[in-house]
C-alpha positions as a Markdown table, in Angstrom:
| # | Residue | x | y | z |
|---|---|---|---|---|
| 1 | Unk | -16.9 | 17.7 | -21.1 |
| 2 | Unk | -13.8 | 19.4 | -22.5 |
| 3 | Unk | -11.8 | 20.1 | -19.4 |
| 4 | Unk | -12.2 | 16.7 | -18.4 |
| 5 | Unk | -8.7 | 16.0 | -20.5 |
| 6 | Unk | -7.2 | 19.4 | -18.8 |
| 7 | Unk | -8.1 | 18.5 | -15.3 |
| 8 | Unk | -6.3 | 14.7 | -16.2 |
| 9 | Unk | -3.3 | 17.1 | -17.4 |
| 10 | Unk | -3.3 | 19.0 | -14.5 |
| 11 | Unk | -3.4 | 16.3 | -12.4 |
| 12 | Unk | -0.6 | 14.9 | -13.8 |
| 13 | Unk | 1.8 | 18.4 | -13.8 |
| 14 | Unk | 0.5 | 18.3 | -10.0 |
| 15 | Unk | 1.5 | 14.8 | -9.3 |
| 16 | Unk | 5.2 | 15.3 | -11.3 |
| 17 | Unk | 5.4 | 18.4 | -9.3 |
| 18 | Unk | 4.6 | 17.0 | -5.7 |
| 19 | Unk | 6.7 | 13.7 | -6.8 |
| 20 | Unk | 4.7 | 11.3 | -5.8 |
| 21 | Unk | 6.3 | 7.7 | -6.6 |
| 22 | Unk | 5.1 | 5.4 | -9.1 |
| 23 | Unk | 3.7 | 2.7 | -6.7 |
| 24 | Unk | 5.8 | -0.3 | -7.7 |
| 25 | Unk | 9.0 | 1.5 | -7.1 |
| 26 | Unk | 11.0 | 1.4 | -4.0 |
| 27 | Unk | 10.3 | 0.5 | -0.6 |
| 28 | Unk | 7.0 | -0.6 | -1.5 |
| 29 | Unk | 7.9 | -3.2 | -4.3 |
| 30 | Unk | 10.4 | -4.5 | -1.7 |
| 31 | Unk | 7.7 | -5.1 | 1.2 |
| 32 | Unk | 5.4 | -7.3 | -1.3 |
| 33 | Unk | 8.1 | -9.4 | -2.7 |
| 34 | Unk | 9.5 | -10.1 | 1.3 |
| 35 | Unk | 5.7 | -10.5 | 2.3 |
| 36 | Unk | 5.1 | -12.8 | -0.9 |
| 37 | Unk | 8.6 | -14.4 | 0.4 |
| 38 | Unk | 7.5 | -14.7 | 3.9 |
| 39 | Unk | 4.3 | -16.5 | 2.9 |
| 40 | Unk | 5.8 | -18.8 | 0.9 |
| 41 | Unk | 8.4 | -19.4 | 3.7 |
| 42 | Unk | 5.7 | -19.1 | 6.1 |
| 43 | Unk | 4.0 | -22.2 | 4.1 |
| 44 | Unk | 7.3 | -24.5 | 3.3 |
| 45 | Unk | 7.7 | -24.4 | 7.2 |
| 46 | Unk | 4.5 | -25.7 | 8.4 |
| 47 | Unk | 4.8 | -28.3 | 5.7 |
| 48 | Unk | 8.8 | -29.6 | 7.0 |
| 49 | Unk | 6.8 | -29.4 | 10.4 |
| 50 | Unk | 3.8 | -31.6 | 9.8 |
| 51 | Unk | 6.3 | -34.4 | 7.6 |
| 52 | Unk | 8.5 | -33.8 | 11.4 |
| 53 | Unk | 6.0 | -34.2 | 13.6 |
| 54 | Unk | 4.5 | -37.5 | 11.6 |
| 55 | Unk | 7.8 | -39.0 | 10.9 |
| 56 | Unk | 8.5 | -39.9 | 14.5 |
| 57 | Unk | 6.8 | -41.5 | 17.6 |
| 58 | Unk | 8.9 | -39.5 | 19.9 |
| 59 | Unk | 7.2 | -36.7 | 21.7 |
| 60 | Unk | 9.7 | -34.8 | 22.0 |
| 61 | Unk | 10.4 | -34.0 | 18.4 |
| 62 | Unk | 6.7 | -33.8 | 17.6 |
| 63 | Unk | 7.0 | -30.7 | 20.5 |
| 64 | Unk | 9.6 | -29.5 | 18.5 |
| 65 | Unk | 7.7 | -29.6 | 14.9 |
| 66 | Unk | 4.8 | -28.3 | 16.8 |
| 67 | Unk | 6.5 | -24.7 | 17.6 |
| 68 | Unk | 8.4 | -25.1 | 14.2 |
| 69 | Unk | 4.6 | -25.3 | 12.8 |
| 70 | Unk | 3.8 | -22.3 | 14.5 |
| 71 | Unk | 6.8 | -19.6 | 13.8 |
| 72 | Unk | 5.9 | -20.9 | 10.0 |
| 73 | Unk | 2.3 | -19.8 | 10.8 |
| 74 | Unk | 3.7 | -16.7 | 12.5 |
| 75 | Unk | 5.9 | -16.1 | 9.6 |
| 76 | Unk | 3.1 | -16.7 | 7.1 |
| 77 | Unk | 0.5 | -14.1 | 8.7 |
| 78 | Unk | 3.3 | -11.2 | 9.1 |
| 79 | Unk | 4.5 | -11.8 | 5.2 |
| 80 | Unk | 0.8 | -11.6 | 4.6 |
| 81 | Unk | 0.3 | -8.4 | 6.3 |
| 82 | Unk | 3.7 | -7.0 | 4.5 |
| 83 | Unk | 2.4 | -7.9 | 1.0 |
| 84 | Unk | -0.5 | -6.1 | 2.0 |
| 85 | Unk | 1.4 | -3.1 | 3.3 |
| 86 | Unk | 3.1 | -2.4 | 0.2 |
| 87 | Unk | 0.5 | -3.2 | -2.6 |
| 88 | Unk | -2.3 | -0.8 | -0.7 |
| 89 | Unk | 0.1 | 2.1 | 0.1 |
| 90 | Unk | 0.5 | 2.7 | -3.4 |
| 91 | Unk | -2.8 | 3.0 | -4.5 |
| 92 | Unk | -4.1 | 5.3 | -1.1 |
| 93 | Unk | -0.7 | 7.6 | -1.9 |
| 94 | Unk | -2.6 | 8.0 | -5.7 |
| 95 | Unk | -5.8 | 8.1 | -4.3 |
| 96 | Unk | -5.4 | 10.6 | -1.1 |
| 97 | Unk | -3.0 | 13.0 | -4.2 |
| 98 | Unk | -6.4 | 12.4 | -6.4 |
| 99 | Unk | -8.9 | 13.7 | -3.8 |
| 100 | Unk | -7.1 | 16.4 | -2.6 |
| 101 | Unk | -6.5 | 18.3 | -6.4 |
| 102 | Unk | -10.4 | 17.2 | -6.6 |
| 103 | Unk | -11.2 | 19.4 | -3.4 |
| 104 | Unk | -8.9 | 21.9 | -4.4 |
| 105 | Unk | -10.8 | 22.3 | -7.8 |
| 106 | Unk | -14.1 | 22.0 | -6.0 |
| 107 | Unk | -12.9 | 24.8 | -3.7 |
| 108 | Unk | -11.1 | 27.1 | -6.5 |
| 109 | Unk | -14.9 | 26.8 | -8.6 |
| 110 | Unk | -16.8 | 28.0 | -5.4 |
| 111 | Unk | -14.9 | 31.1 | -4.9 |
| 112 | Unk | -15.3 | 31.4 | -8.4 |
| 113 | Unk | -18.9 | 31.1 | -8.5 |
| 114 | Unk | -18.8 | 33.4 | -5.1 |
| 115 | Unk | -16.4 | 36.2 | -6.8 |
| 116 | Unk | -14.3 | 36.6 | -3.3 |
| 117 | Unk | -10.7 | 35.5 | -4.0 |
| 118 | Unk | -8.7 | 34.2 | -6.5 |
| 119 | Unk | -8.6 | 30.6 | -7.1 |
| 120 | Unk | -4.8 | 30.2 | -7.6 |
| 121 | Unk | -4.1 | 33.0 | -4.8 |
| 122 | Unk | -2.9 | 32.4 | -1.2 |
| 123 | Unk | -6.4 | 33.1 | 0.1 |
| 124 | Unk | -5.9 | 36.6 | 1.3 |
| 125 | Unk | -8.5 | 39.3 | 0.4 |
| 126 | Unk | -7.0 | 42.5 | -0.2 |
């Protein structure tokens, strides 16, 4: 179980040199904190709608609270989705870098074990 540590090292030289983000950096921390934003505006609107729409006996403005209600639902499902959007695509950009250096291994040790090409090579035979 020694090249357990290597193949962490060489994961890591392989991630440096592709350079692959760190997750919460960049566009993605900035698409959760407006998705955790439009939730929370998402919610505050809903709420100034419902106090609207009981506060009065016109219909009217109860029409009015009622679409007001339902751009803060609106708002809250789309900030939902956007928090989503940036907390997974960190983790699949790791995991789909992770699972292709695992395949590549896998595919450098059966050549090996075949004794056709070389595992660092361009594939070629010569």
């Amino acid at each position: 179980m020694t090249a357990a540590p290597d193949r962490i090292e060489q994961l890591k030289a392989d991630l440096a040199e592709l350079k692959v983000h760190d997750p919460a950096a960049g566009a993605d921390r900035l698409a959760t904190r407006l998705g955790l934003l439009g939730m929370a505006a998402g919610i505050v609107l809903a709420v100034i709608a419902y106090a609207m729409s009981h506060g009065t006996e016109n219909p009217l403005s109860q029409r009015d609270a009622l679409v007001l209600a339902l751009i803060g639902v609106t708002v809250s499902v789309a900030g939902a989705a956007l928090y989503l959007k940036g907390a997974l695509s960190g983790f699949l950009r790791f995991w789909l870098v992770r699972d292709l250096h695992e395949r590549r291994i896998q595919t450098d040790r059966l050549l090996a074990a075949r004794g056709t090409g070389d595992p660092g090579g361009d594939g070629e035979e010569t």
